[in-house]
MMTF fields as JSON, N, C-alpha, C and O atoms, coordinates in Angstrom:
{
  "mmtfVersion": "1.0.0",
  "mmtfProducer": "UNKNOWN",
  "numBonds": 415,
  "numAtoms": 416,
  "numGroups": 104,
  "numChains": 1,
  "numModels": 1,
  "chainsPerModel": [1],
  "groupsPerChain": [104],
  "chainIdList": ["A"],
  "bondAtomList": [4, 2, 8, 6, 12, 10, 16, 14, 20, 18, 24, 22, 28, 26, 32, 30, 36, 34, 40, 38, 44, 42, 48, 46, 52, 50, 56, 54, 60, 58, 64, 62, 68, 66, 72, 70, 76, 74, 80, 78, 84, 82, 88, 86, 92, 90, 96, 94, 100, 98, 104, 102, 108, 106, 112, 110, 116, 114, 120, 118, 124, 122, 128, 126, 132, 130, 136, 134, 140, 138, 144, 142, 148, 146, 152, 150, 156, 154, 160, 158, 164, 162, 168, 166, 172, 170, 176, 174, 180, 178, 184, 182, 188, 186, 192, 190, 196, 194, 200, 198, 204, 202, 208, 206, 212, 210, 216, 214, 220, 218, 224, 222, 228, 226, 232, 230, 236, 234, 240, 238, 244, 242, 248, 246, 252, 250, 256, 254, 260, 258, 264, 262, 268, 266, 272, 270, 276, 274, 280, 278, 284, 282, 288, 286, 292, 290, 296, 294, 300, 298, 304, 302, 308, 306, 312, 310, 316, 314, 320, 318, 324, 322, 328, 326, 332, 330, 336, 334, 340, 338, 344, 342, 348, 346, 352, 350, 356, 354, 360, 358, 364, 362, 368, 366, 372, 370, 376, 374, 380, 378, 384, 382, 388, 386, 392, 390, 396, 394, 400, 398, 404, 402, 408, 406, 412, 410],
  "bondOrderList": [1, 1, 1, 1, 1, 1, 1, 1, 1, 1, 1, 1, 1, 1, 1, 1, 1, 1, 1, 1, 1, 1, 1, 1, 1, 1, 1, 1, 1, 1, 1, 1, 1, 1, 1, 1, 1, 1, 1, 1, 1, 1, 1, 1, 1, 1, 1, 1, 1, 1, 1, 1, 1, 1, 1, 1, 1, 1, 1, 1, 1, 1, 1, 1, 1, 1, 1, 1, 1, 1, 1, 1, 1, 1, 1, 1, 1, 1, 1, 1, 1, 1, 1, 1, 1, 1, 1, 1, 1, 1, 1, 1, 1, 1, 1, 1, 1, 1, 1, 1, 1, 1, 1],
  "groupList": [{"groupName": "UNK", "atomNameList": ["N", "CA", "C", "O"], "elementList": ["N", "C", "C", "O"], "formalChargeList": [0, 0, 0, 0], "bondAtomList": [1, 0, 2, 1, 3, 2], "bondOrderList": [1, 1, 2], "singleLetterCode": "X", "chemCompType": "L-PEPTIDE LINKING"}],
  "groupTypeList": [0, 0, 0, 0, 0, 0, 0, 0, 0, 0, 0, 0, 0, 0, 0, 0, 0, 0, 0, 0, 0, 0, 0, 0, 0, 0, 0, 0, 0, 0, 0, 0, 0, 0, 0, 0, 0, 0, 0, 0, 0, 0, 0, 0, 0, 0, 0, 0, 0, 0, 0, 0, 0, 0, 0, 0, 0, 0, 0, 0, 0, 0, 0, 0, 0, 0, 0, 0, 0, 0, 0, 0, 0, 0, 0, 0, 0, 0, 0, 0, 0, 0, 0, 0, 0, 0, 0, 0, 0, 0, 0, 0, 0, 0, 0, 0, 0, 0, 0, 0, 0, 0, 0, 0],
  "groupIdList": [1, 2, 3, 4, 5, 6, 7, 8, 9, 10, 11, 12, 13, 14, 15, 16, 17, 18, 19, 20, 21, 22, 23, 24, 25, 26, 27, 28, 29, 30, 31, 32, 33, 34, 35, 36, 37, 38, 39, 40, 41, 42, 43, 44, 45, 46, 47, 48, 49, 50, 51, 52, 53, 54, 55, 56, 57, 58, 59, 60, 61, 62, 63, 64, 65, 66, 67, 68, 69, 70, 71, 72, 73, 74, 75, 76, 77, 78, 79, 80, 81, 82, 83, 84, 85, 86, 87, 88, 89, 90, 91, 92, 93, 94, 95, 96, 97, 98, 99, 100, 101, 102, 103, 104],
  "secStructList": [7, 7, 1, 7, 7, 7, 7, 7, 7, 7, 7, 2, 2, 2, 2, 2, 2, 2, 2, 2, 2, 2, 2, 2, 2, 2, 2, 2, 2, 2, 2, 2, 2, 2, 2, 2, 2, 2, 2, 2, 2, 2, 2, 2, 2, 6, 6, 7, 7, 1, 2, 2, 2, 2, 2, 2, 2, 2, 2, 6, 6, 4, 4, 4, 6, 2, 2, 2, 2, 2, 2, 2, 2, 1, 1, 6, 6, 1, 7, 1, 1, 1, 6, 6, 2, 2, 2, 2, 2, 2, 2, 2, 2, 2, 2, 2, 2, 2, 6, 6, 7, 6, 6, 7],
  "xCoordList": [108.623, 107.68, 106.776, 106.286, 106.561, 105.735, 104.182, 103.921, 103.462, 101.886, 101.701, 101.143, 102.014, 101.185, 102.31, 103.192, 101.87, 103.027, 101.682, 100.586, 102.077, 101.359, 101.238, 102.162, 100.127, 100.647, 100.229, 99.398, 101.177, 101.461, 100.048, 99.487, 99.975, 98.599, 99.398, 100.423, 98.77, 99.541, 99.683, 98.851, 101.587, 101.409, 100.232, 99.716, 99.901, 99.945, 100.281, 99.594, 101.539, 102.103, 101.838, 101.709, 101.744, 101.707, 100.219, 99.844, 99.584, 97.969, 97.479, 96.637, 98.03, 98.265, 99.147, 98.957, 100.095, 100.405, 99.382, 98.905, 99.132, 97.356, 96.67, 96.155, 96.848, 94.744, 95.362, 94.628, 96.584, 97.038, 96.988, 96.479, 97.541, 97.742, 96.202, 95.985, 95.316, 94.023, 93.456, 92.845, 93.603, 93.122, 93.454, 92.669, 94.496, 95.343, 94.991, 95.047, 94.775, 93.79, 92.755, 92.498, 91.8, 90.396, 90.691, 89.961, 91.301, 90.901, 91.227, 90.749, 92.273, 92.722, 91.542, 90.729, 90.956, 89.629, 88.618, 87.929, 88.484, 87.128, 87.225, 86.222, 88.222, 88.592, 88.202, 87.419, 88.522, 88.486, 87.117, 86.607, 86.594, 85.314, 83.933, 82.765, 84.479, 82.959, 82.881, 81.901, 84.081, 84.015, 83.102, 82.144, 83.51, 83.012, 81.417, 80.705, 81.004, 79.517, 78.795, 77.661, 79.685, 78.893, 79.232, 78.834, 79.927, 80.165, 78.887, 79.053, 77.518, 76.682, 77.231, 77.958, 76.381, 76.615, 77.582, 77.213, 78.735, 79.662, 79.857, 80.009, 79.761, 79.446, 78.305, 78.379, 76.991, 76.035, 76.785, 77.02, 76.953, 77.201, 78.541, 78.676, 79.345, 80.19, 80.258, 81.067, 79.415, 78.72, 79.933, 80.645, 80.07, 80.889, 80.82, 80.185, 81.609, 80.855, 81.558, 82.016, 81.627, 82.279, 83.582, 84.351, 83.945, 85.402, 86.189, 87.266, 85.636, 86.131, 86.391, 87.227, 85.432, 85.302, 86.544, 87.383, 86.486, 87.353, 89.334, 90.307, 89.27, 90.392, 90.796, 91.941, 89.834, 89.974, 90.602, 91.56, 89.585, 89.685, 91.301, 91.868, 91.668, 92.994, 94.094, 95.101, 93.807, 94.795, 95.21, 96.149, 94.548, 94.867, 95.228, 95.658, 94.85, 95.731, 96.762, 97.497, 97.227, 98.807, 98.917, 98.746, 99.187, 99.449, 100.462, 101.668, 98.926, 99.383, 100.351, 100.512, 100.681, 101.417, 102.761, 103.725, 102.961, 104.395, 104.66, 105.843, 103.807, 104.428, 104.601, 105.288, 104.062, 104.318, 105.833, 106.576, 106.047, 106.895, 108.35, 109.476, 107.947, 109.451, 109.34, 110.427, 108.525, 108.721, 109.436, 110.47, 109.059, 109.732, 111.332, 111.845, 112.158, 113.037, 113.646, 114.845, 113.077, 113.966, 113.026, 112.837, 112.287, 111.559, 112.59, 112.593, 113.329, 114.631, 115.359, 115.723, 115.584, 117.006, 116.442, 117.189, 115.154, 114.805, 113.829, 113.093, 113.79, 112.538, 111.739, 111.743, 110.367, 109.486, 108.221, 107.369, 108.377, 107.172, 107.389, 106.566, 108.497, 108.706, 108.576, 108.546, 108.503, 108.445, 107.022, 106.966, 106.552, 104.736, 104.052, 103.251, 104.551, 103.913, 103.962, 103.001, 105.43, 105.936, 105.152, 104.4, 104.72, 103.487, 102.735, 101.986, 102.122, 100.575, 100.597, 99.406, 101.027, 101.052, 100.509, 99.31, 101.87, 101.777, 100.065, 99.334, 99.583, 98.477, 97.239, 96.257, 97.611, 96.481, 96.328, 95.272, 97.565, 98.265, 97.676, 96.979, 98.01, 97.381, 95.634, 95.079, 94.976, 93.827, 93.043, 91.972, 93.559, 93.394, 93.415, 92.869, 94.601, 95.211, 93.77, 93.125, 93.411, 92.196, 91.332, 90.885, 90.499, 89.447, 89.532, 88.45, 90.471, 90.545, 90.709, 90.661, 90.913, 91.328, 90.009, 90.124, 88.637, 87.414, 87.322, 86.19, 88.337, 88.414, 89.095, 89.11, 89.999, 90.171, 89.581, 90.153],
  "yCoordList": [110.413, 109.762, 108.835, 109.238, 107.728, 106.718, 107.233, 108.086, 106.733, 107.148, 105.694, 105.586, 104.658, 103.097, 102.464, 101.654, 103.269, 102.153, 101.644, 102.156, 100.215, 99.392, 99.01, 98.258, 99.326, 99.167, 97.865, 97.249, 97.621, 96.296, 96.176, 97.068, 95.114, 94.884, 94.511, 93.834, 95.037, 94.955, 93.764, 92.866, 93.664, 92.413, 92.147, 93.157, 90.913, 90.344, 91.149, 91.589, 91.25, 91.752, 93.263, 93.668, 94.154, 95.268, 95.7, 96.799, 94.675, 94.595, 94.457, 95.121, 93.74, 93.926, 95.019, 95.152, 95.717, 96.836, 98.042, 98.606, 98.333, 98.985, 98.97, 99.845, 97.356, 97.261, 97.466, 97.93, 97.175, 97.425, 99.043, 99.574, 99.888, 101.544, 101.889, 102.928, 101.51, 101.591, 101.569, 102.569, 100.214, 100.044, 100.829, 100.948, 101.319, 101.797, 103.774, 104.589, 103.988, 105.414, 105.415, 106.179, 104.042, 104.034, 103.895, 104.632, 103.392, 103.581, 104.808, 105.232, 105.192, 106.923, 107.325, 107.033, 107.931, 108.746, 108.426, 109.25, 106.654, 106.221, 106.662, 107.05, 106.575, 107.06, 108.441, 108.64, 109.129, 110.556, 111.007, 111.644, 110.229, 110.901, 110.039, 110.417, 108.997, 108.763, 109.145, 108.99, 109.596, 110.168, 111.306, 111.368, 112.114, 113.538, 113.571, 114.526, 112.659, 112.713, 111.958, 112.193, 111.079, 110.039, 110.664, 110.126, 111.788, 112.511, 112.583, 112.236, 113.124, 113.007, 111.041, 110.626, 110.381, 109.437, 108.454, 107.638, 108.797, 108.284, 109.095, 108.507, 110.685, 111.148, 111.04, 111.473, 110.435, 110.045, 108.187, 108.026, 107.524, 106.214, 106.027, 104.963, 107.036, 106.925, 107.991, 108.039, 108.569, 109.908, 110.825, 110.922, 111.648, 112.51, 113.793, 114.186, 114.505, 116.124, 115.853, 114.735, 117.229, 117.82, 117.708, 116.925, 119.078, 118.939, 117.619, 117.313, 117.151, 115.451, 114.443, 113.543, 114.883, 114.213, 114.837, 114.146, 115.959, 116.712, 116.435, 116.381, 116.284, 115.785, 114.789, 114.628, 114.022, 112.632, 112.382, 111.716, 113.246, 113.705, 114.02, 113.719, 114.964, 116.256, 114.861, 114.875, 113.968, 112.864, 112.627, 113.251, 111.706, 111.418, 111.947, 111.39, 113.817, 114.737, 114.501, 113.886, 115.071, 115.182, 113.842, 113.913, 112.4, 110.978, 111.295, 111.207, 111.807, 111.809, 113.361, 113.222, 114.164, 115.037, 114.622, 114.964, 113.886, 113.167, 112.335, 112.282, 111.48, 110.385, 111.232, 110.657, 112.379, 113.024, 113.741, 113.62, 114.205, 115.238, 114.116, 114.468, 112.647, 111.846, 111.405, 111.47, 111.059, 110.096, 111.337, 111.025, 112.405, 113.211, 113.354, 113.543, 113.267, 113.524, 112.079, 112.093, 111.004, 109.45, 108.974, 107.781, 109.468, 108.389, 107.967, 106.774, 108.753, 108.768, 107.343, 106.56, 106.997, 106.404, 104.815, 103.838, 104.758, 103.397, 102.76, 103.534, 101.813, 100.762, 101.559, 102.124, 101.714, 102.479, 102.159, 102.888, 99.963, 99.733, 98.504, 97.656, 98.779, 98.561, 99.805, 99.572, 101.289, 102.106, 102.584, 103.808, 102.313, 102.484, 101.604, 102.081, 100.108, 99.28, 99.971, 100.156, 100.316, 101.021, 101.534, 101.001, 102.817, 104.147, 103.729, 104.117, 102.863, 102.572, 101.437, 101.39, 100.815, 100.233, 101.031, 101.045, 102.266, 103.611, 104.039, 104.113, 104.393, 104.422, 103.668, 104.095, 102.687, 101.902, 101.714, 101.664, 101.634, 101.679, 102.679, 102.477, 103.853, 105.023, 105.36, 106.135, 104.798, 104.68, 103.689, 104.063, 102.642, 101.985, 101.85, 101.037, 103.36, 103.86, 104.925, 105.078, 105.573, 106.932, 106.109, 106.336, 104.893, 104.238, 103.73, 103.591, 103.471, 102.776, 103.382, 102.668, 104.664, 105.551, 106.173, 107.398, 105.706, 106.552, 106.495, 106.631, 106.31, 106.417, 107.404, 107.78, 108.519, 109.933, 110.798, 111.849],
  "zCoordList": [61.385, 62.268, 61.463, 60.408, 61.877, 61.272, 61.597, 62.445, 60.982, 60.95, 61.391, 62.483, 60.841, 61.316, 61.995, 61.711, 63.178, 64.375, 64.682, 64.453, 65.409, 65.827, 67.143, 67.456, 68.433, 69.852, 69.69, 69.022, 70.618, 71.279, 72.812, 73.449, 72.86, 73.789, 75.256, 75.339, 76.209, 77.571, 77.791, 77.659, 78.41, 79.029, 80.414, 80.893, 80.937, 82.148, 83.271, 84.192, 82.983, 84.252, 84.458, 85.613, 83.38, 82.748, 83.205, 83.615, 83.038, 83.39, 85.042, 85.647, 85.344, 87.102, 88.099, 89.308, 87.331, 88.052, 87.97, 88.955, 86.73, 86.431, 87.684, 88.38, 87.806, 88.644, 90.053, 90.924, 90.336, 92.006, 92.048, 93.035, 90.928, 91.124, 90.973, 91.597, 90.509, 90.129, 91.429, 91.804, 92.457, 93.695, 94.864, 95.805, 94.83, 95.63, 95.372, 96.292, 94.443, 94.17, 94.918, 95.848, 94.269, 95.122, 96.389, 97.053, 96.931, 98.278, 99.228, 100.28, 98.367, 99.172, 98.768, 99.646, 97.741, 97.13, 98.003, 98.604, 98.11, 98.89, 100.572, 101.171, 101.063, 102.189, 102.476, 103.405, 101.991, 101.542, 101.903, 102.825, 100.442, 100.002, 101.089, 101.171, 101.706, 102.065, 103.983, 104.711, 104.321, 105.565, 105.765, 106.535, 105.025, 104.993, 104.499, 104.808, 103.852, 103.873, 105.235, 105.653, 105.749, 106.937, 107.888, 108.921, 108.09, 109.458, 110.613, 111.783, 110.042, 111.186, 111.838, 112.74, 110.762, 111.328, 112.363, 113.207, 112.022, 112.302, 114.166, 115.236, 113.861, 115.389, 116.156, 117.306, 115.678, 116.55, 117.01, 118.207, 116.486, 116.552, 117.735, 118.339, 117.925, 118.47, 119.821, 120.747, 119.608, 120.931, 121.093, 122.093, 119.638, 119.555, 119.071, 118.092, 119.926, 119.693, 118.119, 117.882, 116.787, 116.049, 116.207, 115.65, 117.519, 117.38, 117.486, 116.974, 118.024, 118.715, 117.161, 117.081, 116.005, 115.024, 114.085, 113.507, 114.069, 112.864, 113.396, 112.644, 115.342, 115.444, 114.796, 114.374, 114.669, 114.57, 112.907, 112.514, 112.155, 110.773, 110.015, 108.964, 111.512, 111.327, 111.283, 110.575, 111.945, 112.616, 111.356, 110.862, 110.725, 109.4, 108.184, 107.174, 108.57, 107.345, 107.584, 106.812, 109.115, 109.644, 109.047, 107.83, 109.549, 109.012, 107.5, 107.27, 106.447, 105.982, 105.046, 103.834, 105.456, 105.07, 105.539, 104.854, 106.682, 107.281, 106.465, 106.13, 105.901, 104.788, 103.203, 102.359, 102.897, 102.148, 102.11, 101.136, 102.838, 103.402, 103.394, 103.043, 103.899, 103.979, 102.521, 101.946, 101.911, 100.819, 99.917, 99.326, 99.808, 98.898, 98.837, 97.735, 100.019, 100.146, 99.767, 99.49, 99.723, 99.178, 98.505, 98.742, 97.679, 96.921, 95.612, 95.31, 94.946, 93.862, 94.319, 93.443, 95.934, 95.877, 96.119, 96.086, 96.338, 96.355, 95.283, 94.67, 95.095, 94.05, 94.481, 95.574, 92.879, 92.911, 93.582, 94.089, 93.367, 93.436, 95.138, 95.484, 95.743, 96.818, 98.027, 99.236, 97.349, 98.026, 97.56, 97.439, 97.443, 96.783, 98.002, 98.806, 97.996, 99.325, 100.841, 101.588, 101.089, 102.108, 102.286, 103.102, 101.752, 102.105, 101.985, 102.882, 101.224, 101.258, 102.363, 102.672, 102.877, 104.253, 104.943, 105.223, 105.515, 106.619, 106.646, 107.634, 104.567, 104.626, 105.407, 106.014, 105.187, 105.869, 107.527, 108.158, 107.995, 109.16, 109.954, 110.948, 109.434, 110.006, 109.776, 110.556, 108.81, 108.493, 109.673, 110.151, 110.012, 111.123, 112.332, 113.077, 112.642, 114.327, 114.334, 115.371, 113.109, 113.487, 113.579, 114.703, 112.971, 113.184, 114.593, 115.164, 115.165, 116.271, 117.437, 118.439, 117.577, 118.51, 118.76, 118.798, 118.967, 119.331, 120.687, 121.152, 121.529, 123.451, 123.311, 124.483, 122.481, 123.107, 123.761, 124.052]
}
C-alpha cells in the first residue's frame, strides 16, 4: 500500500451530482422536520381538528413507504441516477397531492 497517494480534486460534474444528492436530502429532512414543529399552526390556519392533521401527515408516510417498497424490488435493473429523478418526482408529487388536499 502506498502512503503518498495523491487525491485527485472533484470533477465538475462529480461536483454537481454532490449538490443535487445534497439537495434532494434537504428537502426530504426539511419536509420532515419542519411539519411536525408547525403543526399547531398549520391546523389553526386551515380549521383543523388533530386527527384531520395527522391523516393528512399518515398520507404522506403511506406515499412514501409505496415508493419504498417498489423501488426496492427494481432499483438493480435500471440507471441509478434516472431512477433517483423518478422517486424524487413521486416525492414531490405526493408532497404536493397532501398540501393540496385540505377539503377532506
Amino acid at each position: 500500500m502506498q502512503q503518498n497517494q495523491e487525491l485527485k480534486p472533484f470533477t465538475s460534474y462529480q461536483k454537481f451530482v454532490i449538490a443535487i444528492i445534497a439537495l434532494i436530502q434537504f428537502t426530504v429532512v426539511l419536509d420532515f422536520m419542519v411539519m411536525s414543529p408547525l403543526s399547531p399552526m398549520v391546523m389553526e390556519s386551515l380549521n383543523i381538528s388533530p386527527s384531520q392533521f395527522w391523516f393528512r401527515r399518515s398520507g404522506i408516510r403511506i406515499q412514501r413507504i409505496c415508493f419504498g417498497i417498489l423501488s426496492a424490488g427494481v432499483a438493480d435493473k435500471y440507471d441509478r441516477k434516472k431512477f433517483l429523478m423518478v422517486f424524487y418526482a413521486g416525492f414531490v408529487v405526493g408532497t404536493l397531492f397532501c398540501a393540496n388536499c385540505s377539503n377532506l
